[in-house]
N, C-alpha and C positions, 0 to 999 in steps of 0.2 A: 419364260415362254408363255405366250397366250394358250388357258386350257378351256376348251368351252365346255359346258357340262350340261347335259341333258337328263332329267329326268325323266322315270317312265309313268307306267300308269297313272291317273289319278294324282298324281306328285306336280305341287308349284316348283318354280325353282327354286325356294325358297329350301325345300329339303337339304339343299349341298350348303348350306353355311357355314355350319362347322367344318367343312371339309375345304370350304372356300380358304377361312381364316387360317386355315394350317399350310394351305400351298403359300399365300399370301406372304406369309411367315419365314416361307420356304425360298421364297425368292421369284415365285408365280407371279403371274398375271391371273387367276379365273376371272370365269365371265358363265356364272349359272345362267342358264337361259330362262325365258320364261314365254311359254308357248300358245299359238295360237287354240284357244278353245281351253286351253290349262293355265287360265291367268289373264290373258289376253281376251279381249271380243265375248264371243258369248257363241252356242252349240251349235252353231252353222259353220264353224271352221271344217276345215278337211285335212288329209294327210297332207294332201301339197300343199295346205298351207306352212303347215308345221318342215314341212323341208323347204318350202321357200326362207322361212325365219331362220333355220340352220345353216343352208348356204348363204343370207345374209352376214350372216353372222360370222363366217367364214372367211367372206368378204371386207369384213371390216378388221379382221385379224391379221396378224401376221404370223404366218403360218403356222395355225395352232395345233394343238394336239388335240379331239376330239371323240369326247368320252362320253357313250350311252351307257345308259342303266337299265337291264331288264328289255322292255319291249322296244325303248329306243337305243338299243344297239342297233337297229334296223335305222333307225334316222341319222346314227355315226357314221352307218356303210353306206347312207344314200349322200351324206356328204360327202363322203369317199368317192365315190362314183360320180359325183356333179363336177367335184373338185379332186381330180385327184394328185395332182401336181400341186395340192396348195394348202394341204397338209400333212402335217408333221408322223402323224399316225392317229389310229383307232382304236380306243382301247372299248371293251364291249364287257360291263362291269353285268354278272349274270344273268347274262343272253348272250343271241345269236340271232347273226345278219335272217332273215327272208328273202328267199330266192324270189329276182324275176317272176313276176306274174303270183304270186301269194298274198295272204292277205296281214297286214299289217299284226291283227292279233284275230283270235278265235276259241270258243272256247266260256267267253262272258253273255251274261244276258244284256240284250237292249232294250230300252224301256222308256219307253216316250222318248224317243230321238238321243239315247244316250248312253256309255255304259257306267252305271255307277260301282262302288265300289262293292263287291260283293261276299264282305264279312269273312272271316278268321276262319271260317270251315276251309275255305278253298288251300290255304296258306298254313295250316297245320303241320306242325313234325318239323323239316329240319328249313324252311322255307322261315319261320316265327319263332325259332325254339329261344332266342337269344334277346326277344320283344317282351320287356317286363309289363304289366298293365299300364300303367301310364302311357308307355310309347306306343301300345296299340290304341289305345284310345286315340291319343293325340294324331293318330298318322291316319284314323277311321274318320275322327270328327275336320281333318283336314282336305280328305278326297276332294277331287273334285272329278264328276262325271266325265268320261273322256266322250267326245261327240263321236255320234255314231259315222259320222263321214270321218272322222279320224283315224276309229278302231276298226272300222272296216273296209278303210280304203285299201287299194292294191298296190303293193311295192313296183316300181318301175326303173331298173337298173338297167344302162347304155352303155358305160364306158367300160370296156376291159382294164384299162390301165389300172382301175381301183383296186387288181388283184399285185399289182406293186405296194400298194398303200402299209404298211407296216401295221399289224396287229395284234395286241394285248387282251387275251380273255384273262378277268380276276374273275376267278372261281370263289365265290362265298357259297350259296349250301350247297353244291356238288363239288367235287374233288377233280384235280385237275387228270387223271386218269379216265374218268369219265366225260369230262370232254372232249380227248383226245380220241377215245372208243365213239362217241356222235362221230365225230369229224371224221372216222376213219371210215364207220360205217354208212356214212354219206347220207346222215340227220343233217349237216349240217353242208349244203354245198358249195356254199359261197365262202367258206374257210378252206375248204379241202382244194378249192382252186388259187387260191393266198400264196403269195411264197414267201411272207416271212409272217408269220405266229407265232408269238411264244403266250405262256401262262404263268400265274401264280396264285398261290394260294391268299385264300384272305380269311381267317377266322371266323366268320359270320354267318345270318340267315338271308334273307334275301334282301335286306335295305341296310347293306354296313355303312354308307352315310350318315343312318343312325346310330347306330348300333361301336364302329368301330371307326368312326371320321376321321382321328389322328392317324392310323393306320393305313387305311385308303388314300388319305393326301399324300402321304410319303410315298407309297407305290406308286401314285400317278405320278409324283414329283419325280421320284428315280427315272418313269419313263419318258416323263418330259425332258432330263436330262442326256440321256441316251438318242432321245430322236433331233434333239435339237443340235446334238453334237454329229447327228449323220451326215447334214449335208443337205444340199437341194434334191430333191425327187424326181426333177425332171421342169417342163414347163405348168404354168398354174391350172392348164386344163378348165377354165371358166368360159362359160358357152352362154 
């Protein structure tokens, strides 16, 4: 199965390689992305660009399974919602979709048109517990500023159907208990109107790409093999 992979913050695509080589391995297709303003162009991109390149991407798949990380779980649901007939599933590797009308992230500073990465304080405890020095260095000195039209663009979801779309939260430092208490307590809205979520645990802190890649390709693998085994969704919903 085609699995396309999105990093979030600050993260090339470059980040899923290891995790690339093990689905690959597995009998995948991945396809890291690598995004407008995060690899691509330069700090004038915006969020729709970054969802134009995911529904491209989409687009040139056959019917993939599509997996955000951290803040671009919100760019997995908005391919969801472009495409929702024309994907396999969503899986939202430590995050949660953004409801209609919110804003992409918040929370960072901007700082000349950008947000850069903003050091191991924010990310302390169980978010980095599992990042030896090296890998925080390496993952500090690799940021790259996410443009301020990126991080503070506003989410824009249309299509109902994407609440068909099949969803996979991997819980790394929170437990899957506690995203079930989000979702229940309606932190999280755009899950709570889902009808099919499931979750799993995954050992880690907040970047198990790093941290655990052979582990997280298997679970996407398992889920790519369950959705690819569902069937069609319906029509591709491309507009």
């Amino acid at each position: 199965m085609d699995v396309l992979l999105i990093a979030g913050l600050w993260l090339h695509g470059s980040a899923w390689d290891e995790v690339a080589a093990e689905l690959r391995a597995l009998g995948h297709r991945p396809v890291p992305l690598v995004l407008p303003g995060q690899g691509i162009g330069d700090g004038t991109a915006t969020l729709e660009d970054q969802v134009a390149a995911v529904v491209a991407a989409v687009d040139a798949a056959e019917r993939p399974l599509v997996v955000g990380h951290s803040a671009a779980s919100s760019l997995a649901w908005l391919a969801a919602d472009a495409r929702p007939g024309a994907v396999a599933g969503a899986v939202l590797v430590g995050g949660f979709p953004v409801a209609d009308g919110g804003t992409y992230t918040s929370g960072f500073e901007v700082r000349d048109g950008a947000v850069p990465f903003p050091g191991w304080d924010v990310f302390e405890g169980p978010d980095s517990a599992d990042l030896d020095a090296e890998a925080r260095r390496e993952i500090e000195e690799g940021a790259i500023p996410v443009p301020e039209g990126v991080a503070l663009g506003v989410v824009r979801l249309r299509d109902e159907r994407r609440f068909a779309v099949p969803v996979m939260v991997v819980c790394p430092e929170f437990g899957v208990d506690d995203a079930r208490k989000w979702i229940a307590d309606g932190d999280v809205p755009e899950l709570a109107r889902a009808r099919r979520v499931e979750f799993v645990d995954v050992d880690s802190g907040h970047w198990p790409m790093r941290t655990r890649p052979v582990e997280l390709a298997r679970i996407l693998a398992e889920v790519a093999g369950s959705s690819g085994s569902a069937g069609d969704a319906g029509d591709t919903g491309k507009r």
